[in-house]
NUVEXTI-100415 format. One record per residue (C-alpha): residue in three letters; y, z, x. Coordinates in steps of 0.02 Angstrom, whole numbers, padded with zeros to 5 digits, always signed. Last residue first. Layout:
N
alaYZX;...
This chain:
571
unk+08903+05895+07446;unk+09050+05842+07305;unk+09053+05928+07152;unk+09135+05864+06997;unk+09250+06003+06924;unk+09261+06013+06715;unk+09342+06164+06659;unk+09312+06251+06467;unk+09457+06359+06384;unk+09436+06499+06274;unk+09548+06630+06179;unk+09507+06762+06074;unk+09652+06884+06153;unk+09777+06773+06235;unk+09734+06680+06382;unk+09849+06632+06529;unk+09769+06491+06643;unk+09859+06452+06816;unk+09788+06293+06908;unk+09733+06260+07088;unk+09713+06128+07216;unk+09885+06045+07185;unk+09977+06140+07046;unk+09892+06169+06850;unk+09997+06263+06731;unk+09893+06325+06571;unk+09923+06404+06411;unk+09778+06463+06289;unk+09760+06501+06116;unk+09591+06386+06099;unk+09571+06257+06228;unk+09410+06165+06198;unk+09432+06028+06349;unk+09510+06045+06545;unk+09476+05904+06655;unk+09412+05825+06821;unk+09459+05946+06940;unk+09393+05909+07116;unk+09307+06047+07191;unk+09231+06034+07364;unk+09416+06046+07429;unk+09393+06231+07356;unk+09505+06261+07197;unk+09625+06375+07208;unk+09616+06481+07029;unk+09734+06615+06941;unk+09670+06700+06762;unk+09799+06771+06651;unk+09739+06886+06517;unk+09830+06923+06365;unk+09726+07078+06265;unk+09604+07125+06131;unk+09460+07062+06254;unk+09341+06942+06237;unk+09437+06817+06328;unk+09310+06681+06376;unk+09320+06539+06510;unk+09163+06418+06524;unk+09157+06335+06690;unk+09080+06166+06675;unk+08995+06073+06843;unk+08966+05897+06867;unk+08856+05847+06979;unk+08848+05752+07182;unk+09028+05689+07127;unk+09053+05488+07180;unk+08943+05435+07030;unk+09073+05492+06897;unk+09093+05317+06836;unk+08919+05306+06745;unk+08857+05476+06790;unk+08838+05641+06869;unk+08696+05765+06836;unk+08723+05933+06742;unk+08798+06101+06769;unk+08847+06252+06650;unk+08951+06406+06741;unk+08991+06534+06648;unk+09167+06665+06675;unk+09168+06829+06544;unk+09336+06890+06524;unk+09390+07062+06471;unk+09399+07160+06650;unk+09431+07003+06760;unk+09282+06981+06921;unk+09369+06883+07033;unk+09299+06688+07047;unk+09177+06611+07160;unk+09183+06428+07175;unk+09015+06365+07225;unk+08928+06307+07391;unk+08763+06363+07431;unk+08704+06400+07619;unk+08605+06546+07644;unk+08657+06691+07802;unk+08780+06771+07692;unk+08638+06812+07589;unk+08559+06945+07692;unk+08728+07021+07728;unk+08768+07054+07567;unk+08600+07103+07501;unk+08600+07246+07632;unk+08773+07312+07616;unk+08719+07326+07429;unk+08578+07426+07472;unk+08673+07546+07592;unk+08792+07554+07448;unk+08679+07600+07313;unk+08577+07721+07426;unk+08410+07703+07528;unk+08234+07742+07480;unk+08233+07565+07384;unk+08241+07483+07541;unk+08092+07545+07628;unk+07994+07537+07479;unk+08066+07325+07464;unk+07941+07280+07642;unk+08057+07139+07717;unk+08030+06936+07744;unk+08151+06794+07757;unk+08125+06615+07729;unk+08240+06483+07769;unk+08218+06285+07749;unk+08336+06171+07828;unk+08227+06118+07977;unk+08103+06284+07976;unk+08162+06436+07963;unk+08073+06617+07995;unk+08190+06762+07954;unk+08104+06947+07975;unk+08190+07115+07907;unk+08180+07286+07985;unk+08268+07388+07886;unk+08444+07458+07890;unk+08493+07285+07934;unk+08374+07265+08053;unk+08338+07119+08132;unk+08190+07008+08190;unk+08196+06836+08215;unk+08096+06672+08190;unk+08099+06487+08228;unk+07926+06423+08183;unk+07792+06334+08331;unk+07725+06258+08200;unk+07552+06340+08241;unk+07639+06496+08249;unk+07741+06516+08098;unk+07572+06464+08002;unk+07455+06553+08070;unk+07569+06721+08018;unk+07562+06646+07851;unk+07398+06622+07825;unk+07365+06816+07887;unk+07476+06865+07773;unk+07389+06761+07644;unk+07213+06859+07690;unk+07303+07023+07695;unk+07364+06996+07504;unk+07531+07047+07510;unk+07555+07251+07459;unk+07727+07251+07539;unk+07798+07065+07591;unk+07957+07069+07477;unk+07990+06870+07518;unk+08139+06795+07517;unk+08142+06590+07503;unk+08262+06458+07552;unk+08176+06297+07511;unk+08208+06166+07642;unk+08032+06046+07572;unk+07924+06140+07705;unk+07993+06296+07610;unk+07940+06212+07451;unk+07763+06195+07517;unk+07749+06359+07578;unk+07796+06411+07396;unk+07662+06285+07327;unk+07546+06361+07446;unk+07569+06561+07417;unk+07555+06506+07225;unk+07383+06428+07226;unk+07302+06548+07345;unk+07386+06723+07252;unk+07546+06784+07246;unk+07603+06938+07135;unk+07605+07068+07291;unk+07725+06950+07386;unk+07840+06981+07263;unk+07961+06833+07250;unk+08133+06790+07249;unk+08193+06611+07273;unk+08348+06549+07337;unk+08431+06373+07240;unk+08416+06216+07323;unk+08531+06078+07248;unk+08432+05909+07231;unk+08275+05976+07124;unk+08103+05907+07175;unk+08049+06031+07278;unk+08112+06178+07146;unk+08013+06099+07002;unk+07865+06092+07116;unk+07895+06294+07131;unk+07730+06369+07025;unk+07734+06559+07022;unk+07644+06553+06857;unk+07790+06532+06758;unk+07741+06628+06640;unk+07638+06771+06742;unk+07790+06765+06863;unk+07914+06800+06731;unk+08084+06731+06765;unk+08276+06803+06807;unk+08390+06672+06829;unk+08570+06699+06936;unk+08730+06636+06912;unk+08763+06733+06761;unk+08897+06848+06890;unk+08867+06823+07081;unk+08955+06977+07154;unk+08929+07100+07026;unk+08778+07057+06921;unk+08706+06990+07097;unk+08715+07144+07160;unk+08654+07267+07034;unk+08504+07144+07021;unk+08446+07143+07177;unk+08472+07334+07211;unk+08314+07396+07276;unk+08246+07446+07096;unk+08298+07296+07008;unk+08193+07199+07108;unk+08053+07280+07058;unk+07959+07406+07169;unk+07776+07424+07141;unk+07685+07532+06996;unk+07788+07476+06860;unk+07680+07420+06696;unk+07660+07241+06681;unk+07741+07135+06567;unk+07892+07084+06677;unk+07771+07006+06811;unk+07933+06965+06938;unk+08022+06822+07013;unk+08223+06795+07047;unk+08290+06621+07042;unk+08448+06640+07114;unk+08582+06489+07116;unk+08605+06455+06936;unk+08679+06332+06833;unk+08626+06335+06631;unk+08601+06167+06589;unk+08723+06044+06530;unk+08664+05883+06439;unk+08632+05725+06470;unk+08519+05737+06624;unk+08408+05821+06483;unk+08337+05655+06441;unk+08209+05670+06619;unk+08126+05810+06513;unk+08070+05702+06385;unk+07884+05718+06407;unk+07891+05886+06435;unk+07942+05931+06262;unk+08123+05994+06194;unk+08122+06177+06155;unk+08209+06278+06289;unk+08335+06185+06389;unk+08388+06079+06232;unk+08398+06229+06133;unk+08474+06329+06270;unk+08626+06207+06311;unk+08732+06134+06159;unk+08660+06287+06019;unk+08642+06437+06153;unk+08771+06436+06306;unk+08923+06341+06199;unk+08904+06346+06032;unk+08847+06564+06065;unk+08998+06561+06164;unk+09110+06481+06042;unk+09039+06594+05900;unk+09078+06762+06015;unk+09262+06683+06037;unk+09305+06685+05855;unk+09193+06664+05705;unk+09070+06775+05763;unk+09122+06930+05690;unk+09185+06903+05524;unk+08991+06786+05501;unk+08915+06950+05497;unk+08766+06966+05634;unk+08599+07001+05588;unk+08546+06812+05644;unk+08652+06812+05815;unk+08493+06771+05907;unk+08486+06768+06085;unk+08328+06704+06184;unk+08274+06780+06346;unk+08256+06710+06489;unk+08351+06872+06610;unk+08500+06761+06646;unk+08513+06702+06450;unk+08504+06882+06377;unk+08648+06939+06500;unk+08760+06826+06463;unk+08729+06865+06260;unk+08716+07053+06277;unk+08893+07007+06388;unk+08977+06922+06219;unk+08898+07052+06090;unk+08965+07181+06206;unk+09139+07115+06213;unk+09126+07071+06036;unk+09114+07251+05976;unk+09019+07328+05834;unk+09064+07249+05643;unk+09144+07440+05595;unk+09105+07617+05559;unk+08916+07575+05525;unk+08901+07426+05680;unk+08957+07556+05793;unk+08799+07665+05748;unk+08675+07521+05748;unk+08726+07455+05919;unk+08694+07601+06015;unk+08534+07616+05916;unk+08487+07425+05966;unk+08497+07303+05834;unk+08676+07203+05866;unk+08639+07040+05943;unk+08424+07002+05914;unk+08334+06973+06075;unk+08223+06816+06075;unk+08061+06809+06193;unk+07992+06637+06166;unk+07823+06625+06145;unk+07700+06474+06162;unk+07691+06278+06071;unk+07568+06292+05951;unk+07545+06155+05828;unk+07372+06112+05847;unk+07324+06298+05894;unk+07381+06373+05738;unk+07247+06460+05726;unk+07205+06513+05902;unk+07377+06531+05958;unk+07433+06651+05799;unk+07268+06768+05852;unk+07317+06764+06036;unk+07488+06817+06001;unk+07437+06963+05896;unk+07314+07015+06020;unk+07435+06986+06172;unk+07552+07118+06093;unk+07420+07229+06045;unk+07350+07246+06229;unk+07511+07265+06289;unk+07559+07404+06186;unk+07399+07476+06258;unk+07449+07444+06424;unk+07609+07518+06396;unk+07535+07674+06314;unk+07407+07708+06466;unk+07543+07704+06596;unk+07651+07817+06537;unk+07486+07917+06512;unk+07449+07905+06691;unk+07301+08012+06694;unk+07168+07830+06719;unk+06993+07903+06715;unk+06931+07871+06542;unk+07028+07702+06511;unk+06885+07561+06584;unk+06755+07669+06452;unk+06862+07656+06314;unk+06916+07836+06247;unk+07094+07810+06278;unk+07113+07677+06138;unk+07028+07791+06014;unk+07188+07902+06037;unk+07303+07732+06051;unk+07270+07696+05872;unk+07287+07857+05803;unk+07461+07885+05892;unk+07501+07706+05830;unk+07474+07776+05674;unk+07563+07916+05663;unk+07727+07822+05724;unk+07753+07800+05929;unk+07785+07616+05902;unk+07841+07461+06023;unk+07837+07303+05900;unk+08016+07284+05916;unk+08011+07211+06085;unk+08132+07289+06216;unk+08201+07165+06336;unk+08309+07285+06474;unk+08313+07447+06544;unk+08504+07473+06460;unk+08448+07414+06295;unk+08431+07223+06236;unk+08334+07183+06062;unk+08154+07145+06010;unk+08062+06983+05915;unk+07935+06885+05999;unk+07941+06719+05931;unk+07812+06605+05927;unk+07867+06392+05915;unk+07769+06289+05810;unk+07789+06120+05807;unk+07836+05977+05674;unk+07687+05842+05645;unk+07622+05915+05479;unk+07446+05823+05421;unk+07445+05906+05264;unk+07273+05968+05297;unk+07299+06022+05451;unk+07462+06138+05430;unk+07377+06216+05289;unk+07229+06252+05379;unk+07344+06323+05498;unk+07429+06434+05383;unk+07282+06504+05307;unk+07207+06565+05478;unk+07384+06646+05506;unk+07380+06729+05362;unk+07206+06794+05372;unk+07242+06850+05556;unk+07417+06928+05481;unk+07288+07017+05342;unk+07178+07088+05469;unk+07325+07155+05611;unk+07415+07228+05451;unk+07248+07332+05385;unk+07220+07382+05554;unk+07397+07483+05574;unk+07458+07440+05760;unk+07604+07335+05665;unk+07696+07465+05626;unk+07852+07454+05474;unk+08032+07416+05515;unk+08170+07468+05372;unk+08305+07328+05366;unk+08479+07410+05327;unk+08586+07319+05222;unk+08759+07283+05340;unk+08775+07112+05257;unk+08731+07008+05400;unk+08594+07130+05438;unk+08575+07304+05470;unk+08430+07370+05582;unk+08366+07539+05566;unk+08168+07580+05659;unk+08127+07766+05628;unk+08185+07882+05780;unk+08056+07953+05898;unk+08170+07912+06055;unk+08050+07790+06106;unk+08037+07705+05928;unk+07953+07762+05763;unk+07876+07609+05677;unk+07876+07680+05474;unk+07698+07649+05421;unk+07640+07593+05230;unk+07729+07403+05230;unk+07575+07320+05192;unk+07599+07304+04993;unk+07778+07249+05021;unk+07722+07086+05123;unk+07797+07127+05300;unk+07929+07024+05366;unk+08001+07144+05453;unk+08007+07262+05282;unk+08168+07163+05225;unk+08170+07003+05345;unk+08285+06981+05500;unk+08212+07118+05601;unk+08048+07041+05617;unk+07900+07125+05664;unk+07764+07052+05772;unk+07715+06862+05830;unk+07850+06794+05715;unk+07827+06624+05688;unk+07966+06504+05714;unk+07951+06311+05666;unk+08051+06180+05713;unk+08097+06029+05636;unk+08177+05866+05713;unk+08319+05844+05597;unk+08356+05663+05516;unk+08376+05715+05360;unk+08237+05630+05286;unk+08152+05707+05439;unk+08208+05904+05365;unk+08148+05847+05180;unk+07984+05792+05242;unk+07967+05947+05360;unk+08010+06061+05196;unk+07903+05979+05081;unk+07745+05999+05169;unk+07829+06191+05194;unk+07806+06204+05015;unk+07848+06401+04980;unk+08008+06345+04895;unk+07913+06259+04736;unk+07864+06428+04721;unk+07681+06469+04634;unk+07573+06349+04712;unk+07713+06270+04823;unk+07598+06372+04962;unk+07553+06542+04897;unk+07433+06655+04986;unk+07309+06793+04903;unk+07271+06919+05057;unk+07416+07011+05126;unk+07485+07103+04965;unk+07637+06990+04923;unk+07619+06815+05015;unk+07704+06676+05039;unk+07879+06761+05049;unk+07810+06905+05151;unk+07749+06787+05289;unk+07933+06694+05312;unk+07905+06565+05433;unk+08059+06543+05539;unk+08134+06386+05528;unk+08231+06312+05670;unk+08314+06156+05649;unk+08363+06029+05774;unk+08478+05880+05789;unk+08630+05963+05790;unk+08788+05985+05646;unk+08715+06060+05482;unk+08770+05945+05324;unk+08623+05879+05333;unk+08509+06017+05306;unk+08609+06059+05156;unk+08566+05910+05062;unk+08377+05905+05113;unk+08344+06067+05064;unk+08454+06084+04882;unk+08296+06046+04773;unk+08198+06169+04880;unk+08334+06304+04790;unk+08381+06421+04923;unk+08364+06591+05007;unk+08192+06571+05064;unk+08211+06411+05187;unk+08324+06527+05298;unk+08378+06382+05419;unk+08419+06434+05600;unk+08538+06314+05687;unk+08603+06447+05793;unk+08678+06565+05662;unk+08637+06659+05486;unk+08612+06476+05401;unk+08540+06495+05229;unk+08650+06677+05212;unk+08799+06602+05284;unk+08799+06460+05170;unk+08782+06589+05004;unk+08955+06643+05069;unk+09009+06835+05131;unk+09105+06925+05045;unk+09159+07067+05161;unk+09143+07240+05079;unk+09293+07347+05032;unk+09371+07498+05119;unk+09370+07410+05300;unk+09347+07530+05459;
């Protein structure tokens, strides 16, 4: 633990991490100088309610504060040559003293699961006090904001988008969204909640609190969609490094560990969620933790994430996250059927398949695989057969016409689609075969494509290693060729991809492997390189040695150290 306080610079505080650009903190005179001295073509600004207004309902836009002219803002950011981007918060956020409240609003503490008020430090270990947003008088003066706002927007003809961010942090069950209460008033809330007619015989009260939640989440989403509906782009779930309890208690005795911060971060990106390093002090992500957040969030998620449709065939250029599993599930609703995580999916590919796999909501993504049929390298997709309807059952037959490899968790399908499918296999004439591997599991295939069925109750009943036994063997049977490496206590492996190009036509893609010692330690990694694997080079070396030898190299890294691997892929 340090006896004095680190100084941090007035730079840190306008740019807390990942190209965000705290608008607030500085003189407007000083925008358009500082935003180009920022490396990137984008710029995220999140809009700061509480700075534009103090009690909810009078609004100041360069009426008061030159620095509330967000007209001025997007003008200075394209004299810059940034592409701007703006962030509203769709509940609290950490990053702003009240979360963002204006100070007349802030009445009721949030009270988590554990019934523990809401403490987040920031960059400068303040603590950020989180107030409820299931109070009425919050929900009517964020609709009036957000009404305001897009008036604004439409008058002053503003081109830049608007990006909503749901704001939460990472825990053991997962994404946890800091506008979950249990204060007073939530309590108050959800007691009139109950009474509804459609909520008088549901006893779950689990249950009942979730969907309520729900129900408030989607409202304040709806209202900021509505109004600002010209500019709206959707949500982006973004998990904040460093705000859970877990994290808030190491964080007082010292800056919390990197390791952690460096697998929240892995584990944010496989499960679609957006990291922010925002609360973060600049000590502790100047060494390996910064190069991964460069790496995986600033030179790969933002062009993954926020560049439009339209330009989608651009992205050839740069690496995107590689992963092999695409794993489907409706994470907003409450748990009444087996998730993945429950019979072991997860567990398993965390351990033998490390941030090579993508975990996305169905509801989202609307269970829609074109993107799949037209991709070159088939990746295997999970789905609940439970979640599919007409539309989705057919674009997933489609891709396994197309040589998708598909599992299916067939419990609680639709009858009708199971009866689709079962006309299917037949009228094709279908390979398919029946095993059990300590249940009864079907495979179908069809040219290249694979599909294989089970019921997931049956496996969830069994133990961690009967499950794992299971997922092993069902995957052996699906072609994908990668170069696995040993799991290394300390040192996080991720794998970025992209197309090849220009002389590197011969390779099928081009495939980075990120190295990362975020231990306290020397590590030395050993590799043989399949004769799929040619290696093309080896850039960002930061206290590392290396000896390569014919079809392998030897890589020792001392604590903080990094090295990046290029391999083109042959088929």
């Amino acid at each position: 633990m340090t006896l004095t306080t680190p100084m941090t610079s007035d730079e840190d505080h306008i740019f807390p991490g990942e190209n965000w650009f705290f608008y607030w903190k500085i003189s407007s005179s000083l925008w358009k100088t500082r935003m180009s001295e920022i490396p990137g073509s984008k710029l995220f600004v999140p809009i700061n309610w509480s700075f534009h207004s103090e009690n909810g309902e009078m609004f100041d836009f360069s009426h008061q504060k030159p620095e509330t002219d967000l007209k001025r803002l997007e003008e200075c950011a394209q004299g810059a040559g940034k592409e701007l981007i703006f962030l509203m918060p769709t509940g609290p956020a950490p990053y702003l003293p009240n979360a963002g409240l204006p100070y007349l609003l802030a009445r009721n503490l949030s009270v988590d699961r554990d019934g523990l008020c809401y403490g987040i430090l920031n960059a400068d270990n303040k603590i950020h006090k989180v107030y409820s947003y299931f109070d009425q008088r919050v929900y009517k003066a964020y609709r009036r904001f957000c009404t305001y706002l897009g008036t604004y927007f439409s008058q002053n003809q503003m081109t830049s988008k608007i990006w909503g961010i749901e704001c939460g942090y990472l825990d053991a069950q997962g994404f946890v969204s800091f506008l979950e209460d249990r204060s007073p008033v939530f309590q108050e809330g959800f007691a009139q909640f109950k009474q509804l007619p459609e909520n008088l015989e549901k006893n779950n009260l689990e249950e009942q609190v979730w969907d309520f939640t729900k129900n408030m989440r989607e409202l304040y989403t709806t209202t900021a969609s509505h109004a600002l509906q010209n500019s709206w782009q959707g949500v982006v779930r973004t998990a904040f490094l460093g705000t859970s309890n877990r994290d808030f208690l190491e964080r007082i005795t010292n800056d919390g560990r990197v390791s952690k911060f460096a697998r929240d971060t892995l584990t944010m990106i496989c499960n679609h969620i957006y990291p922010s390093s925002a609360l973060l002090s600049m000590r502790t992500k100047k060494g390996v933790l910064g190069k991964i957040l460069d790496d995986l969030v600033n030179n790969t998620l933002v062009h993954a994430e926020f560049s439009e449709k339209k330009y989608e065939a651009s992205l050839d250029a740069h690496y995107r996250v590689l992963n092999f599993f695409e794993v489907y599930e409706a994470l907003e609703e409450y748990g009444q059927y087996e998730s993945w995580n429950d019979i072991g999916l997860i567990n398993f590919l965390s351990e033998k398949y490390p941030w090579l796999y993508k975990v996305c909501d169905s509801r989202v993504a609307q269970l829609n695989f074109q993107s799949q049929v037209e991709e070159e390298r088939t990746k295997i997709t999970f789905v609940h057969g439970h979640e599919l309807d007409k539309s989705s059952f057919l674009s997933l037959l489609k891709l396994f016409m197309s040589g998708g490899q598909i599992i299916i968790d067939s419990c609680n399908m639709d009858v009708a689609l199971k009866q689709k499918l079962e006309a299917f296999i037949l009228e094709n004439s279908l390979n398919r075969e029946k095993v059990n591997l300590h249940i009864q599991v079907e495979s179908v295939t069809l040219g290249e494509g694979k599909m294989i069925l089970f019921e997931a109750p049956k496996l969830a009943r069994l133990s961690l290693e009967k499950k794992n036994n299971f997922w092993e063997k069902i995957l052996i049977n699906f072609n994908f060729q990668h170069l696995l490496l040993p799991r290394t206590e300390g040192i996080e492996f991720f794998w970025r991809t992209k197309s090849a190009s220009g002389l590197d036509l011969r390779f099928t893609e081009i495939r980075r492997l990120g190295i990362y010692n975020t231990s306290s330690y020397k590590k030395v990694i050993k590799m043989e390189f399949p004769t799929q694997f040619a290696l093309m080079k080896l850039l960002d070396q930061t206290n590392v040695k290396y000896q390569t030898f014919p079809q392998g190299i030897e890589i020792e890294l001392m604590p903080e150290g990094s090295i990046s691997l290029d391999f083109g892929h042959y088929q």
